[in-house]
C-alpha positions in Angstrom: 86.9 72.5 115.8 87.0 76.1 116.3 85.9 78.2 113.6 86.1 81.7 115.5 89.4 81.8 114.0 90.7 85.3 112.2 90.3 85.0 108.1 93.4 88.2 107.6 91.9 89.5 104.8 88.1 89.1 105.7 89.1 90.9 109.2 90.8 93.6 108.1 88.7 94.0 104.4 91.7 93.1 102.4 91.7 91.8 98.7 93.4 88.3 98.1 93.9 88.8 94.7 96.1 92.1 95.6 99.9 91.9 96.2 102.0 91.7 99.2 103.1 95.0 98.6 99.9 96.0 97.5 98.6 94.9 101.2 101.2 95.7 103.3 100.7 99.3 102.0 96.9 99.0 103.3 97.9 97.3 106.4 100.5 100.7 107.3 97.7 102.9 106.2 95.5 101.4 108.8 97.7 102.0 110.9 98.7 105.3 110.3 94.8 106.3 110.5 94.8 104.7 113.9 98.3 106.4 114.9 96.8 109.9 113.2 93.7 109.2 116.0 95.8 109.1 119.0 95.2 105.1 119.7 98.8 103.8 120.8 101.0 100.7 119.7 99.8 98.4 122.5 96.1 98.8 121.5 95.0 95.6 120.1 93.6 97.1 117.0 97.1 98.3 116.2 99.1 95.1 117.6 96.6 92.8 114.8 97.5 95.6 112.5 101.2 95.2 112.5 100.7 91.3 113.1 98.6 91.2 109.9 101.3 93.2 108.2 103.8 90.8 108.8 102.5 88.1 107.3 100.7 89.0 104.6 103.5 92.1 103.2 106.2 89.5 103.1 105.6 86.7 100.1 107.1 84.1 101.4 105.2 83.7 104.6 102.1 85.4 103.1 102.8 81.8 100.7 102.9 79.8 104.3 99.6 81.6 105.3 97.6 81.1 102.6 98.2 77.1 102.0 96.9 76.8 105.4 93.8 79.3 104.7 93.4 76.7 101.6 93.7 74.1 103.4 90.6 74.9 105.8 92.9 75.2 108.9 93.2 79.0 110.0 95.7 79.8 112.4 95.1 81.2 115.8 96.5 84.4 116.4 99.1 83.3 118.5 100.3 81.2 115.5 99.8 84.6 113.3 102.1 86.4 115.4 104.7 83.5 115.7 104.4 82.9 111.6 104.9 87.1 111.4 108.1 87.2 114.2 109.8 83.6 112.7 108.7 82.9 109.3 107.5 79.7 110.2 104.0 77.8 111.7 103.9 77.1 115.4 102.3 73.8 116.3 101.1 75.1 120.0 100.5 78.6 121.3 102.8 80.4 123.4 101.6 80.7 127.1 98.9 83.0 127.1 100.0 86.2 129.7 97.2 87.8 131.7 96.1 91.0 130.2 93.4 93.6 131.1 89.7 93.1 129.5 89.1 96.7 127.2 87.2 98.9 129.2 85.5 100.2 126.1 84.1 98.7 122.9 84.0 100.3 118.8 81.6 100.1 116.9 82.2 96.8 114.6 82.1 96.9 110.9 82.3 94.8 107.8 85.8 95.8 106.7 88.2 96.2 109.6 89.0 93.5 112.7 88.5 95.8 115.1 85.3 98.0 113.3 86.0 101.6 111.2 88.7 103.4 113.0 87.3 106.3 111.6 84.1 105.9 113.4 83.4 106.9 117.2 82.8 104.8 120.0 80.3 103.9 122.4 81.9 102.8 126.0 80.2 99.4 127.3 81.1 97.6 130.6 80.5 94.2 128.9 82.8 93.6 126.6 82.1 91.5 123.5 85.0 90.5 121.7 85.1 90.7 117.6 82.2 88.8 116.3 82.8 86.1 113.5 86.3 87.1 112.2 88.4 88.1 115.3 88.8 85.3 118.4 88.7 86.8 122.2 92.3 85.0 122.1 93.9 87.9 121.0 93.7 89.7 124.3 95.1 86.8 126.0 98.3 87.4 124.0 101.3 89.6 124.9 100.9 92.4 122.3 103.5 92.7 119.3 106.0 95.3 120.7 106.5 97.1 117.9 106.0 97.1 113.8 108.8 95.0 112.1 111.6 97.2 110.9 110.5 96.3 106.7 107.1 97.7 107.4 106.7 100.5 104.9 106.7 104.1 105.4 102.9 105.6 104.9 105.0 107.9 102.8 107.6 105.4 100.8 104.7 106.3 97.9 105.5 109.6 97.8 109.0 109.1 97.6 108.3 108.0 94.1 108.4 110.3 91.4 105.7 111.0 89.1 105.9 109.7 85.3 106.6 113.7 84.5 109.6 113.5 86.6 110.6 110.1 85.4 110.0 111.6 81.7 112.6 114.6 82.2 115.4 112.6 83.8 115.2 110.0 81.2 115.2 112.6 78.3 118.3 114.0 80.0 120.3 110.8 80.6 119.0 110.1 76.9 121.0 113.4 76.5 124.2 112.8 78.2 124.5 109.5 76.9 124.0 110.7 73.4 126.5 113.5 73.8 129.6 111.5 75.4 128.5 108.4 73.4 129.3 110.6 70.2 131.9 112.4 71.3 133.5 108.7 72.2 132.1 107.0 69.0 133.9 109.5 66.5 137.3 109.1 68.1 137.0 105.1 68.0 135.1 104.8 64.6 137.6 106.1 62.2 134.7 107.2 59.8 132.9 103.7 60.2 128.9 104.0 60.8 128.6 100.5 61.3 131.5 100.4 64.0 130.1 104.1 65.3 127.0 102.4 65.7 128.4 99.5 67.9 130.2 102.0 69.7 127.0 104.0 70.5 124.9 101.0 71.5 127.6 99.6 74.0 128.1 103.1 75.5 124.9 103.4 75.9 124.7 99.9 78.0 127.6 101.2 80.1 126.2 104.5 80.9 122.7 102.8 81.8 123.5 99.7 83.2 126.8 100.4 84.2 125.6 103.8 86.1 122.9 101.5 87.8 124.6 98.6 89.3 127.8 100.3 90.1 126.4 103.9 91.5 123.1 103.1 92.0 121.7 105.5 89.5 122.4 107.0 86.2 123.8 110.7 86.2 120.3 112.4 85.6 118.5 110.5 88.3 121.7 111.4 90.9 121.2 115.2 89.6 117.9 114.9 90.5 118.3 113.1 94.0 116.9 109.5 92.7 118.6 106.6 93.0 117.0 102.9 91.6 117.3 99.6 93.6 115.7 96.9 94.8 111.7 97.3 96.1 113.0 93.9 98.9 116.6 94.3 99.6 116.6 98.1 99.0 120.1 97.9 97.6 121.8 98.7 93.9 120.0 96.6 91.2 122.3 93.7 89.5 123.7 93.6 86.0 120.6 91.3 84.7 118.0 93.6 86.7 119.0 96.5 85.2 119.1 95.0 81.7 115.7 93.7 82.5 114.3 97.2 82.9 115.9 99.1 80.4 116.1 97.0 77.7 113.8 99.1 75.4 116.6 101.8 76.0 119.0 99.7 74.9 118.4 99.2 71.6 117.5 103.4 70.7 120.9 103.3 68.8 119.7 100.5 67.2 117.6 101.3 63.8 114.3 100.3 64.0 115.0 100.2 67.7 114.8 103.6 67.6 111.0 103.5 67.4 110.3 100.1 69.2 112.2 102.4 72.3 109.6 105.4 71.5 106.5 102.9 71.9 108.0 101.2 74.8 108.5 104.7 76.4 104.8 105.6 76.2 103.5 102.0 77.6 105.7 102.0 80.0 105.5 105.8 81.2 101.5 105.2 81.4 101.9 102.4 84.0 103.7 105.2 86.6 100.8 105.8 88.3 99.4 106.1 91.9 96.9 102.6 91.3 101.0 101.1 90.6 102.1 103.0 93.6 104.6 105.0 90.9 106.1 102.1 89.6 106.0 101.2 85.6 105.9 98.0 84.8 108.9 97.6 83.5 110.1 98.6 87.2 107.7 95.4 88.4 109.8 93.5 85.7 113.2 93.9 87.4 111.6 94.2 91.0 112.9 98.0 91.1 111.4 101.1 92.1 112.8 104.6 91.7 112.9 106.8 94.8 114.1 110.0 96.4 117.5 109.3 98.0 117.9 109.8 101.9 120.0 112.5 102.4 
């Protein structure tokens, strides 16, 4: 049995417990360090990158991946890359292509398959392939052309707003809704609180949810150039996601909702930060993020 097979996230330092979006963030920053030093996409530290990537950013294969990790039967790296490109486990390697030994070596370390990109190198004439994580094997495949198109942007982050952003635009849809929800309420009440109550609270699930599955985002956020959608698909959230994530809003009209919605505000604004890659959790809820719109 060969056990000089790659272990993903000893190679490349990663944390198991982390998730797939958590990782495949990692994996592209890697690889933007490497790009940022000048080393190109057929380098082999770069084509294990991007073959790393994806497997472990995607869930379903990262799922495939890890039963056979559990299992006590690592995959080669020709069955990485084939699990990465299909999705699914290849029983045999591909036929290995030729390819030139590296004419220089890097310095190994503890955290990274092919040693600290940051870190300078020492050319060698005999070269020793990755000890312990990384089999020679991977310079007898033909590298991964290029990253998959779903591998994040080092700078998706960024696109993010900050919880003081996401504060304003929600205190300004809060706004709107409260002003046309009125003005709509005290034509169709007829002097009723209870029914301009009812009014209020389903105007308020129109202008929300409504706004977000049929535009993409609620008037403030499109002011603002945010839209909200899916983190996978990237597209406008459903009915049920949106309700999912807002539902705190919801109920603002709603008595003692009113303060549940204020409490809920402040938990939820304090998990927008960078360690959540600026999504709260009740963005994690309805698998949604919040991001700057392409122009």
């Amino acid at each position: 049995m060969n056990t000089n097979l790659p272990n993903l996230y000893d190679a490349f330092g990663l944390d198991r417990s982390e998730s797939s979006e958590a990782l495949g963030i990692s994996l592209s920053a890697r690889d933007l360090r490497l790009e940022q030093m000048g080393i190109s996409q057929e380098d082999p530290r770069r084509t294990q990158t991007v073959q790393a990537f994806a497997v472990l950013a995607d869930p379903a294969k990262r799922a495939t991946y890890d039963a056979q990790i559990d299992a006590g039967t690592p995959l080669t790296w020709a069955q990485i890359q084939h699990l990465g490109n299909f999705g699914t486990l290849s029983n045999s390697a591909p036929p290995q292509q030729p390819q030139p030994q590296p004419s220089q070596q890097w310095n190994s370390g503890q955290t990274y398959a092919f040693g600290d990109p940051t870190m300078d190198y020492q050319p060698q004439q005999n070269y020793d392939p990755m000890q312990h994580q990384v089999n020679s094997s991977m310079y007898g495949q033909q590298p991964f052309a290029s990253a998959p198109a779903h591998m994040y942007n080092s700078n998706q982050v960024f696109n993010r707003p900050p919880s003081s952003t996401r504060l304003w635009m929600a205190v300004l849809d809060m706004f709107f809704a409260s002003v046309a929800g009125s003005i709509v309420a005290g034509i169709f009440s007829f002097g009723s609180e209870t029914l301009f109550g009812i009014i209020m609270f389903l105007f308020t699930i129109v202008y929300i949810v409504g706004s977000e599955t049929v535009f993409g985002s609620t008037p403030a956020k499109k002011i603002m150039g945010y839209e909200t959608r899916d983190v996978d698909t990237q597209s406008k959230l459903s009915a049920g996601a949106s309700v999912k994530r807002n539902w705190w809003k919801l109920i603002g009209f709603t008595g003692i909702g009113f303060v549940v919605s204020l409490v809920m505000a402040a938990i939820y604004g304090s998990s927008i930060n960078e360690n959540n890659q600026m999504r709260g959790s009740h963005d994690r809820l309805a698998n949604a993020e919040v991001v700057k719109k392409n122009s």
